[in-house]
N, C-alpha and C positions, 0 to 999 in steps of 0.2 A: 513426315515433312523433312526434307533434304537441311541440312544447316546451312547456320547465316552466317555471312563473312562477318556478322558483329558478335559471334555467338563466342564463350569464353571457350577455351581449351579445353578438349577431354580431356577428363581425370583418367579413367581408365578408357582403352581403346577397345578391350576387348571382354567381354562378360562369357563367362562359362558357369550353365547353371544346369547343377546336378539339381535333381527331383532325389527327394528327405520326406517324401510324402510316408504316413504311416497308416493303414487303415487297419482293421479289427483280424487279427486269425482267423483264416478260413472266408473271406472276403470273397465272394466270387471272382473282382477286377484282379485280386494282388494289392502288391503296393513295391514299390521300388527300396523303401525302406528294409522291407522284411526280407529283401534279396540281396541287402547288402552294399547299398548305396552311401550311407553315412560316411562307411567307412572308407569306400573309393575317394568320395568326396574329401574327407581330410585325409589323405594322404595323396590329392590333386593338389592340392593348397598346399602341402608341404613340400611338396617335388618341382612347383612352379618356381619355387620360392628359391631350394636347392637347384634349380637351371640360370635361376637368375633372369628368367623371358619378363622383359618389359610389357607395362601399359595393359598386364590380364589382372583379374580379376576374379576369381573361383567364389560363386555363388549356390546355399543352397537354398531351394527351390519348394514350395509346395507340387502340390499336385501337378503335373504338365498334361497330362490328360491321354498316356501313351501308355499305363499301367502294366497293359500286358506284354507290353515290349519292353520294360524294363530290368536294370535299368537306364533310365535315361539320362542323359546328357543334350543342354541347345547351346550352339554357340552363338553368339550374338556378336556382332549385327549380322551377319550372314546369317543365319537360320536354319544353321546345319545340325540337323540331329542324330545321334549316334544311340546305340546301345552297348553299356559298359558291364563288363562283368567281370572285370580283373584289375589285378593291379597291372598285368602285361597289357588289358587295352584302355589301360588309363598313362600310361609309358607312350601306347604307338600313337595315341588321339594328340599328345604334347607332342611328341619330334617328329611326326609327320604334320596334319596338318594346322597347330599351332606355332609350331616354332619353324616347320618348311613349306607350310603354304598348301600344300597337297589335302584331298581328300582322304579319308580310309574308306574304301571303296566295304571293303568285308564288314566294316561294322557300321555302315548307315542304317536309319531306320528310311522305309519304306516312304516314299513321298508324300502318297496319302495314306490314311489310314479310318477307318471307319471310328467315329464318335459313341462312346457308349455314354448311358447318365449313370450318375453317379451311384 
């Protein structure tokens, strides 16, 4: 649903949610956890913080349901998903297309993606 001209002010303009999902060792799906997400994750939250970019929000995430392509990153409200595996593509994901508007073409995830159950 689109917002209403009575609706109060975003608190936060823009949500970044890393996937902290953790599933068992040896896991058929994986887990983005055990790939090293946590740690992307807080040191996203630190570096936002160190650029000073307004109105974000660094979220983590259960499950996002992209396991094997993790891991993952969605940015909200756009719905742009990424796959992070560094601290250099958690650097290019913020000065590229958080802080200049651009996509990172090299690290999207795939548009669709097939559904597995859990």
């Amino acid at each position: 649903m689109p917002r209403q001209a009575d609706d109060p002010p975003l608190y936060f303009e823009t949500h970044l949610f890393v996937c902290c999902n953790r599933r068992p060792d040896g896991h058929a799906r994986g887990s983005c956890a055990a790939k090293g997400s946590e740690r992307l994750r807080d040191y996203m939250k630190a570096r936002v913080k160190e650029l000073g970019i307004p109105g974000i929000r660094v979220n983590m995430a259960g499950c996002l349901d992209r396991c094997e392509q993790g891991p993952c990153l969605v940015i909200y409200p756009e719905g742009v998903w990424y796959h992070i595996e560094s601290i250099s593509d958690v650097d290019t994901v913020l000065q590229r297309h958080v802080a200049g508007g651009s996509r990172v073409d090299e690290l999207l995830l795939p548009a669709a993606a097939a559904r597995a159950a859990d």
